[in-house]
N, C-alpha and C positions, 0 to 999 in steps of 0.2 A: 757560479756555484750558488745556489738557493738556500739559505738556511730558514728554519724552523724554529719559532720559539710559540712554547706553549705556558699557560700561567694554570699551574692549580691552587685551587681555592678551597678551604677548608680548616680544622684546629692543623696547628702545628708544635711543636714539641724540637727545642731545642737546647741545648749545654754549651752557657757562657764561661764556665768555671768546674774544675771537678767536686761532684759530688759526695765525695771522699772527705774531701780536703777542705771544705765550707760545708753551712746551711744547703739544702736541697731547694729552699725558696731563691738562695743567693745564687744557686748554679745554675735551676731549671727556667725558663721564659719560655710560656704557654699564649700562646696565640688563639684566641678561639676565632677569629677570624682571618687568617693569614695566608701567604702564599711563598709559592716557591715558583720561580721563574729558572725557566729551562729552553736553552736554546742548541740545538742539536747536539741532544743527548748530554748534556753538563749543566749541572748550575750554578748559575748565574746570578742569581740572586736573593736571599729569604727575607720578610718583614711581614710589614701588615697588609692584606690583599685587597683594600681597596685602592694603598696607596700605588701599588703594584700596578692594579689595571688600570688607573689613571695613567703612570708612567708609562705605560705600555701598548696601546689602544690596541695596537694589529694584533696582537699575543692570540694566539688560540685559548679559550678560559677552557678550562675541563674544574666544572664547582662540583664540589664532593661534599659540599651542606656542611652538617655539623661533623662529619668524621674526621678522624685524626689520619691524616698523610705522614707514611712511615714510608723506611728506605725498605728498597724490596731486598734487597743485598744485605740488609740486617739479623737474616738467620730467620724474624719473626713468619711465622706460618697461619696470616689472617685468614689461611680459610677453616681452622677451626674455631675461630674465636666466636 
């Protein structure tokens, strides 16, 4: 069985802590260079994306520049944005 892992690269936007309940600085970590490592179809890993594709050499990259990498399952509808 062959698996697949692909590294995208781009800002990322994550919650360490609810937003609610702290600071928005305390909860939110904004990666403007970051990635998400995905290996068939789950992820597997978030941080920063260089350290990612270091770790990761064979990774398929798909770089998305400066855009923010959002989950598609989160309701948001980027193609009107």
């Amino acid at each position: 069985m062959s698996t697949s892992t692909t590294l995208l690269l781009g800002q990322t936007l994550s919650f360490v802590a609810d937003p609610f309940v702290v600071p928005v600085d305390e909860a939110a970590q904004h990666r403007r260079r970051g990635g998400v490592l995905i290996r068939d179809g789950r992820i597997l890993e978030t941080g920063e994306g260089d350290a990612l594709r270091r770790a990761n050499p064979a990774a398929e990259v798909v770089d998305y520049g400066d855009a923010l990498i959002t989950d598609p399952d989160s309701g948001q509808d980027i193609g009107s944005m």
